[in-house]
C-alpha positions in Angstrom: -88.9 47.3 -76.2 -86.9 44.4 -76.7 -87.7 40.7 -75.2 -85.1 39.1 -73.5 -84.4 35.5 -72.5 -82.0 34.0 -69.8 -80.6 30.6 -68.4 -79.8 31.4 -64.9 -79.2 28.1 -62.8 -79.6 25.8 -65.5 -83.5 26.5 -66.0 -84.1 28.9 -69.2 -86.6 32.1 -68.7 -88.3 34.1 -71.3 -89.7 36.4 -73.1 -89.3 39.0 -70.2 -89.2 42.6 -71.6 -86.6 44.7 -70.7 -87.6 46.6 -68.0 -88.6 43.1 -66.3 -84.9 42.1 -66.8 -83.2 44.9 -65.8 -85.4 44.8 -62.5 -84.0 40.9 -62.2 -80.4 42.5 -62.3 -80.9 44.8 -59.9 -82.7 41.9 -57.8 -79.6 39.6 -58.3 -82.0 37.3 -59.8 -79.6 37.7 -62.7 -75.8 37.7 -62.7 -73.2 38.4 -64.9 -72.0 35.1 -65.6 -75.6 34.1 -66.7 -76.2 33.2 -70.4 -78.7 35.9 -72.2 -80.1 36.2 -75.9 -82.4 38.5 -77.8 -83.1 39.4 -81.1 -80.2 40.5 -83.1 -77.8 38.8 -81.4 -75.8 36.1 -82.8 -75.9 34.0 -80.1 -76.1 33.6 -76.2 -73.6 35.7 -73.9 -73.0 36.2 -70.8 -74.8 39.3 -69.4 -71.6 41.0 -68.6 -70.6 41.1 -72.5 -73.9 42.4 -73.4 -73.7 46.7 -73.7 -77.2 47.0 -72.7 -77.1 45.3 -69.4 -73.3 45.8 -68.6 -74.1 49.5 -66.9 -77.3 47.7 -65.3 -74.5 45.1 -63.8 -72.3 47.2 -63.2 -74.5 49.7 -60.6 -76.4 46.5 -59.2 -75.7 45.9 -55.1 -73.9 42.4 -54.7 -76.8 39.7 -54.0 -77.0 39.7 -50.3 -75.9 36.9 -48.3 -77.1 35.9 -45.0 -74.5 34.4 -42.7 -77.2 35.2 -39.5 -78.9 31.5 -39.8 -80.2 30.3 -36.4 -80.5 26.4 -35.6 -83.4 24.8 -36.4 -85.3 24.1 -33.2 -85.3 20.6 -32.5 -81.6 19.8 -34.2 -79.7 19.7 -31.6 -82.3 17.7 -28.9 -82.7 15.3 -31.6 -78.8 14.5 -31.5 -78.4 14.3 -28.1 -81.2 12.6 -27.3 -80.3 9.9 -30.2 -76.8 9.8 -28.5 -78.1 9.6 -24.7 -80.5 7.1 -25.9 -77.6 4.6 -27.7 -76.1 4.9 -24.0 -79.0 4.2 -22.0 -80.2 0.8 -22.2 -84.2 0.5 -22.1 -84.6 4.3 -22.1 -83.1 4.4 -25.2 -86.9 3.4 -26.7 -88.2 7.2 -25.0 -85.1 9.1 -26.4 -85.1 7.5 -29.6 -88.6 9.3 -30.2 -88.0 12.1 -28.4 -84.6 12.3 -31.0 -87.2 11.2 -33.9 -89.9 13.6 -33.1 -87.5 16.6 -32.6 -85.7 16.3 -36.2 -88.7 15.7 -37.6 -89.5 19.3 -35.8 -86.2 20.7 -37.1 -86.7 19.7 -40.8 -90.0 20.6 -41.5 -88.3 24.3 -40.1 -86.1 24.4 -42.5 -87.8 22.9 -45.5 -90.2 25.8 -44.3 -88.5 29.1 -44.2 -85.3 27.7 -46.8 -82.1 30.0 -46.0 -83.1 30.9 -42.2 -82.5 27.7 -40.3 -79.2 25.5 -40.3 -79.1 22.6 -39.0 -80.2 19.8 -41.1 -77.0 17.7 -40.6 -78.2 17.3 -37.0 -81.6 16.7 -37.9 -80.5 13.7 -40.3 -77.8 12.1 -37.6 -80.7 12.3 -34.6 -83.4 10.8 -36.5 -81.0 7.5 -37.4 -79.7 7.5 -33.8 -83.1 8.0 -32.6 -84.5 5.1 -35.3 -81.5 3.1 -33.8 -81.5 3.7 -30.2 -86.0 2.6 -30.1 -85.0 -0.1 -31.8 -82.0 -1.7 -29.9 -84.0 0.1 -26.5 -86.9 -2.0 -27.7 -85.0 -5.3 -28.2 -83.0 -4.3 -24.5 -86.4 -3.8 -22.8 -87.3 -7.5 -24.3 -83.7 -8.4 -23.1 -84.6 -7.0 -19.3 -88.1 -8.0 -19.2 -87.9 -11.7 -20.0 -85.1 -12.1 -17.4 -87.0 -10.2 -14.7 -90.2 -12.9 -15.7 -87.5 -16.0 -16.0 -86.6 -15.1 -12.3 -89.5 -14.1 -10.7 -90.8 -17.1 -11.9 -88.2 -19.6 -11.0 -87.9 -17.7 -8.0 -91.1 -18.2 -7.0 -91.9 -22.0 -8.5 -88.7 -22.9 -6.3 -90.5 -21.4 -2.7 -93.3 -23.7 -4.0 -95.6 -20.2 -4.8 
């Protein structure tokens, strides 16, 4: 039995023995456009122009595709949560890790279980919104917090307290 090689994605594979690389083919782990060479041959081809693989192509089910992908859980409390928390003053610090906590949630999902989960757009956006909104919650609770001591304080000094 001949050994084969293959470049499939840019990374190079071989020596896999035939039977090994027919299985690929019928796995989709091996297309027709990808480059293959063995022994005897001049140089590297693309599967489909290669007589002992074409009726192997030819027969092999389409790879299959998944269009079924759920959100990742978290994604979409982390947005809204980093949005709500922009828009809400000092509770923005609470949302902001509640946003922060939740993509974190989401990401590790889909970094996980790659090809089940969408949602890492979401993920990304609540985690800045949420690193933004504890942030500018934080420096509005200052904000709030300093005035409330500036007039309790003068307030009270001035009924001689």
């Amino acid at each position: 039995m001949s050994q084969w090689h293959c470049i499939v994605q840019g990374q190079q594979y071989g020596p896999v023995s035939e039977e090994d690389f027919r299985n690929w083919v019928i796995q989709g782990r091996l297309t027709a456009n990808d480059m293959v060479w063995t022994e005897g041959m001049a140089a590297w081809q693309p599967a489909s122009q290669v007589p002992a693989l074409a009726s192997v192509l030819s027969s092999a089910p389409p790879p299959m595709q998944s269009f079924n992908r759920e959100q990742a859980p978290g994604a979409v409390v982390a947005l809204v949560c980093g949005i709500a928390g922009l828009m809400f003053g000092c509770v923005g610090v609470v949302l902001g890790v509640i946003a922060i906590k939740q993509a974190r949630k989401g990401m590790d999902c889909i970094r996980q279980t790659p090809g089940r989960y969408t949602g890492e757009g979401m993920c990304t956006a609540g985690r800045i919104l949420g690193i933004i909104a504890t942030v500018l919650g934080s420096l509005w609770l200052v904000y709030v917090l300093f005035w409330l001591v500036m007039f309790v304080g003068f307030g009270f000094a001035g009924m001689g307290l």
